[in-house]
C-alpha positions as CSV (number, residue, x, y, z in Angstrom):
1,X,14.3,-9.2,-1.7
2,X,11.0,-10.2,-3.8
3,X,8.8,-7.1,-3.6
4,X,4.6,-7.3,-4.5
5,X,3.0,-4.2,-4.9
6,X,-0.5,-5.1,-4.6
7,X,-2.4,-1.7,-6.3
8,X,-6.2,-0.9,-5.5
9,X,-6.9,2.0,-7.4
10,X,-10.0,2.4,-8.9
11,X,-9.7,4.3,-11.8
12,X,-5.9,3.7,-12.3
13,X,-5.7,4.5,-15.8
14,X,-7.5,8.3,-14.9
15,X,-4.3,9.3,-12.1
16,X,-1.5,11.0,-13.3
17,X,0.3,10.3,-9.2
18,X,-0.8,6.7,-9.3
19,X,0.4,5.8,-13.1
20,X,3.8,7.9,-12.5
21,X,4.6,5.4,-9.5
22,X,3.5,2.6,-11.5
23,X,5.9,4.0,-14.6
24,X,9.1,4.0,-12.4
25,X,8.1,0.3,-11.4
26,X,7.8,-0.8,-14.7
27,X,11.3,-1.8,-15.2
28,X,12.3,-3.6,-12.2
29,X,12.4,-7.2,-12.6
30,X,12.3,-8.1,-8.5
31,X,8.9,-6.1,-8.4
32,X,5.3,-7.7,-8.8
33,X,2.8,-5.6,-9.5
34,X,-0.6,-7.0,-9.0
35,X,-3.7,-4.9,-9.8
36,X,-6.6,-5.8,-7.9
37,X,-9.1,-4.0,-9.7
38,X,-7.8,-5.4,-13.5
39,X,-7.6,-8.7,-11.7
40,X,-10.6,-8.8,-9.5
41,X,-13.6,-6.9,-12.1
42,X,-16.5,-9.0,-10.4
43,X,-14.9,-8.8,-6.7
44,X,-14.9,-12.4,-6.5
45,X,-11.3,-12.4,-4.9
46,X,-9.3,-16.2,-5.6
47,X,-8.5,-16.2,-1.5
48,X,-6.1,-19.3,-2.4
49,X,-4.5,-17.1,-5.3
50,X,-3.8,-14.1,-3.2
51,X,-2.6,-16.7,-0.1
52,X,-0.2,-18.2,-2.1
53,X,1.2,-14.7,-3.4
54,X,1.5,-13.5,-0.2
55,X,4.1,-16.9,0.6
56,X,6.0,-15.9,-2.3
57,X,7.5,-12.2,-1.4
58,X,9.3,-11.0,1.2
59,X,7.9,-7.2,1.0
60,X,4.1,-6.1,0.0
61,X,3.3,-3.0,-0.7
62,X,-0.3,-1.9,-0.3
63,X,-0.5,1.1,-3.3
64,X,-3.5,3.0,-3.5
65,X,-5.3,6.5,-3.2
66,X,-6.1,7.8,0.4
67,X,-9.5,8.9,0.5
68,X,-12.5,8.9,2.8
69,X,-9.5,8.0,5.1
70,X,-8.8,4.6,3.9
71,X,-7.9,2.4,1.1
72,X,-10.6,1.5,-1.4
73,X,-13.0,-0.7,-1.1
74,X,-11.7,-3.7,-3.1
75,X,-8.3,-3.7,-1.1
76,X,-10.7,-3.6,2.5
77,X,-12.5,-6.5,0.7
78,X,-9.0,-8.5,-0.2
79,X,-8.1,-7.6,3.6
80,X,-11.7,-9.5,5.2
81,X,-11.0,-12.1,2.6
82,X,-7.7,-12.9,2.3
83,X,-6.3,-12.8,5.6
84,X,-7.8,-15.5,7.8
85,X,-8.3,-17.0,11.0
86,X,-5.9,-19.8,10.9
87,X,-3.6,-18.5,8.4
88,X,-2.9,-15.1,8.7
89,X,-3.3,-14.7,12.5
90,X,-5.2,-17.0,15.5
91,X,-3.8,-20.7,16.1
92,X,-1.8,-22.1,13.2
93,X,-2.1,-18.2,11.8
94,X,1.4,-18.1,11.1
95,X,1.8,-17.4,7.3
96,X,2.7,-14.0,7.3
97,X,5.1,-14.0,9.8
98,X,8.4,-12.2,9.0
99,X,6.7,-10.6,5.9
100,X,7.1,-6.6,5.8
101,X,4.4,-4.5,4.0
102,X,3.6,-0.8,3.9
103,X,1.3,1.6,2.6
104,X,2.4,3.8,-0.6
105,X,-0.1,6.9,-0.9
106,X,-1.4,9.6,-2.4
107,X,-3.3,12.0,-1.0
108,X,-5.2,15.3,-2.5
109,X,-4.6,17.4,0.8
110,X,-0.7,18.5,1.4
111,X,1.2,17.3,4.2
112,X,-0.2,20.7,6.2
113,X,-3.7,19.2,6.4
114,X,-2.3,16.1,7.5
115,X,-0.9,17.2,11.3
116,X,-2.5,16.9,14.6
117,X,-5.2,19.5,14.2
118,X,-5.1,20.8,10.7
119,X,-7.7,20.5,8.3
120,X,-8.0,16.9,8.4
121,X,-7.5,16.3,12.5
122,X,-4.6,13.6,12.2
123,X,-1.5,13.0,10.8
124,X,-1.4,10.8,8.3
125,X,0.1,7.8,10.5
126,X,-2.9,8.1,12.6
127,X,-5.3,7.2,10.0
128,X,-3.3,4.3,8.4
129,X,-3.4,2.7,12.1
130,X,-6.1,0.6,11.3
131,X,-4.0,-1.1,8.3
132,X,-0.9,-1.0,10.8
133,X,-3.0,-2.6,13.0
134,X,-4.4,-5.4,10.6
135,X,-0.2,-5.9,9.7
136,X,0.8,-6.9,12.9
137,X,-2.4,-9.0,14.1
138,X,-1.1,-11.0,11.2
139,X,2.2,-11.2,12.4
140,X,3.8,-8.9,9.9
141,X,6.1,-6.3,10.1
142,X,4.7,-2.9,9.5
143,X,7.3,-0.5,7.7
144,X,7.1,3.4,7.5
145,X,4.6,4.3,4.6
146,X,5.0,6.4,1.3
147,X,3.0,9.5,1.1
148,X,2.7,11.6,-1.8
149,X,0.9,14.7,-1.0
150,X,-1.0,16.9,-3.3
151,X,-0.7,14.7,-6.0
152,X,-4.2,16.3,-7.3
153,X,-2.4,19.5,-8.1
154,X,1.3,18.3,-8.6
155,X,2.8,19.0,-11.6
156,X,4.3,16.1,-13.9
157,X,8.1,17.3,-13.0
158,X,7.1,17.0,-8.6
159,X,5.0,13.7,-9.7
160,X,8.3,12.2,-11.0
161,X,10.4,13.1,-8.1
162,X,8.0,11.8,-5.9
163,X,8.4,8.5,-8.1
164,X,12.0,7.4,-7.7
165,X,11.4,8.0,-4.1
166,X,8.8,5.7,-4.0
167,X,10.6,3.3,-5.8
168,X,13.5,4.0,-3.8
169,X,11.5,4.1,-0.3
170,X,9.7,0.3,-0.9
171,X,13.2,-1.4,-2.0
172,X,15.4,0.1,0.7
173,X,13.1,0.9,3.6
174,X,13.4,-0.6,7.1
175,X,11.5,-0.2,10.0
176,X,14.0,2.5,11.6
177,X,13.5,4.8,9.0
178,X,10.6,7.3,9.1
179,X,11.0,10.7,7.7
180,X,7.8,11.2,5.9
């Protein structure tokens, strides 16, 4: 299976979580990793580029931090841009058909703030809906996401761990399989 992780983090280079996923990544030769923010510097986003990556891979993984409860800017930017009337979804939108993506993130707040009625209201699920959502408008398949939790105050040994599950989680997940 050809996997693209497609990363919008802003400051990539300042996150200990974020560059630990990337590190476990860094030797597997059936994973694309395409940095949005290193490639895109003046948000002019090459829609034909991005359209023709997308035909390429089986799996995409959307890798970023969670915050303000959603994904970056830049990545909400490639989303309005890149997946169109006509090619990702609507008559003759068929592109992304059979595709799978998911969400890999990290969050500040442990998984206790992220339950029906904890500090932040929802579960985690619940807020990624409106990506879900986007996913299978476009006729993908929308697989379980990656959540590391607490990533703010993990220590480098936790950070790790939680990185060969990620890499583990985007090469082998399917959509029965939701335990996070």
């Amino acid at each position: 299976m050809k996997i693209m992780v497609i990363s919008a983090h802003p400051n990539l280079n300042n996150s200990r979580a974020n560059q630990a996923l990337a590190r476990e990544l860094r030797d597997q030769t059936d994973i694309y990793f395409h940095n949005l923010y290193q490639e895109y510097t003046n948000w002019n986003i090459d829609v034909e580029r991005e359209q023709q990556l997308l035909l390429q891979y089986d799996r995409v993984v959307f890798r970023f931090p969670f915050y303000w409860y959603s994904c970056p800017p830049l990545l909400k930017k490639w989303f309005d841009d890149v997946l169109t009337f006509g090619w990702a979804f609507g008559p003759g939108g068929d592109n992304l058909k059979g595709k799978e993506f998911m969400v890999a993130t990290t969050t500040g707040g442990t998984d206790r703030q992220y339950r029906s009625g904890g500090y932040n209201w929802f579960t985690i699920s619940e807020l990624l809906r409106p990506i879900q959502s986007t996913v299978t408008r476009c006729n993908g398949t929308y697989l379980p996401p990656f959540v590391t939790y607490n990533a703010n105050e993990g220590t480098d040994e936790y950070l790790e761990q939680e990185a060969k599950k990620y890499a583990e989680h985007i090469q082998t997940s399917c959509f029965a399989t939701y335990d996070r």
